[in-house]
C-alpha positions, 0 to 999 in steps of 0.5 A: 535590579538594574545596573545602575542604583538611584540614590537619594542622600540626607544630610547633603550639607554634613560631613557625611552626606558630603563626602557621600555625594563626593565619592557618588559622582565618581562611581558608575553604580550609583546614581544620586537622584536626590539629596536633601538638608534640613536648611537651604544650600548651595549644590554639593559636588554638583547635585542640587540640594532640596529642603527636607521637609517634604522628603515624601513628596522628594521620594515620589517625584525622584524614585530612588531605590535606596536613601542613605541617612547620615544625620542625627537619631532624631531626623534619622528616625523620621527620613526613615518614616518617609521612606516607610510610607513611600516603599524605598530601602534604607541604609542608615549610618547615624548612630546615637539611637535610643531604646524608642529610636531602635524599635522605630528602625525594627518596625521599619524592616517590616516593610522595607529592607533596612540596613543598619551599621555603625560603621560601613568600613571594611578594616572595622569589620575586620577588627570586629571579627579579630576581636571577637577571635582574640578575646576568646582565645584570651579568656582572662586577659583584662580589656580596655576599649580606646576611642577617638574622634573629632571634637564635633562628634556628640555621641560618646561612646561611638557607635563603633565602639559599643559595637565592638563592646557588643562583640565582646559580651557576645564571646564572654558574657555580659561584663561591667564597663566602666567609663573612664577612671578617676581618683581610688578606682582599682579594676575590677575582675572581668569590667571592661574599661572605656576611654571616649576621647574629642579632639581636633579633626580626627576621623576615627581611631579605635583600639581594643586593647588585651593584658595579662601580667606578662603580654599585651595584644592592642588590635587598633584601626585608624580611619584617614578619610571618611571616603572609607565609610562613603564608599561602604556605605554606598557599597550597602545601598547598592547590594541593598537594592531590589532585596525583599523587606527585613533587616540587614547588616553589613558584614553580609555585604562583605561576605557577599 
């Protein structure tokens, strides 16, 4: 692995592949060889913008040693093909997958390193880890999940979201979610509640919040800039680089 990862970005025009391409071009690790979008553009923060169609034959001219997808499940799952048939790791933030989507991801890792995560911050991935510490430590508070995002986001639940409900099930056991309440809805023993909220330009905000009749213990992180998932992601394809086929999660590139 050299000093320096090249790096090819989907999606140049989104908000992701953006900011992606923004923070790139101020690091000294990562090399943006390629980027490219389902629809012509203009260059994003200086780098010029192909069309995707062939991302095949862009793979083979540029070798870049990671791809890094923030796009959507569909368009996800074929870059991901393309960077299966010419061998280039893949780091891949989209979310919204289906049950087919996620095998795709699987078979993928047979042949290439893959690393998936529905967020790529740091301050989720410690929220994920005090999640799971406070839920086991509060075995018969009551759980309610909160999240926000911007109104453009489609998914809902986030991906984030459903990560963290995960986590929860993997301390107590698989429990009933039920999303959002409305007219005679009493709680049920052990569901947990789910809240998706749309709104404005928000980045990204999540509160798990844990009540008994007498305490409450809300654990919340707040996104300000998607430049945090820019950075993590990129701090992904650059410890992805040069690893052997399989797949990978980015808390190992924390405890890294």
């Amino acid at each position: 692995m050299g000093d320096t990862v090249r790096v090819a970005v989907t999606g140049a025009a989104g908000r992701m592949g953006r900011e992606l391409l923004d923070v790139a071009a101020d690091r000294d690790d990562v090399e943006v060889v390629l980027a490219v979008n389902r629809s012509p553009v203009d260059p994003v923060a200086g780098v010029d913008v192909r069309e995707a169609g062939d991302l095949s034959g862009h793979l083979g001219e540029t070798d870049p040693d990671v791809l890094v997808d923030f796009t959507g499940p569909d368009s996800s799952v074929d870059y991901v093909a393309a960077c299966t048939e010419m061998g280039v790791a893949v780091v891949v933030g989209t979310t919204g997958f289906d049950e087919d989507g996620r095998a795709a991801l699987d078979d993928a890792a047979e042949s290439v390193p893959l690393l998936h995560a529905t967020n790529f911050s740091r301050g989720i991935a410690a929220l994920r880890r005090a999640v799971r510490e406070a839920v086991a430590a509060l075995p018969d508070y009551d759980v309610e999940l909160t999240e926000t995002h911007h109104n453009g986001k489609r998914d809902a639940p986030s991906g984030t979201a459903n990560t963290l409900l995960d986590d929860i099930d993997d301390v107590r056991g698989e429990a009933g979610r039920v999303y959002g309440r409305e007219g005679d809805q009493p709680r049920s023993e052990g569901e947990i509640g789910v809240h998706a909220r749309r709104a404005g330009g928000v980045t990204g905000e999540h509160e798990v919040l844990l009540a008994d009749d007498h305490q409450t213990l809300s654990l919340t992180h707040r996104a300000g800039s998607r430049g945090v998932f820019a950075a993590g992601a990129l701090d992904a394809a650059v410890w992805l680089s040069g690893r052997d086929a399989g797949r990978y999660d980015f808390e190992e590139v924390l405890d890294a």
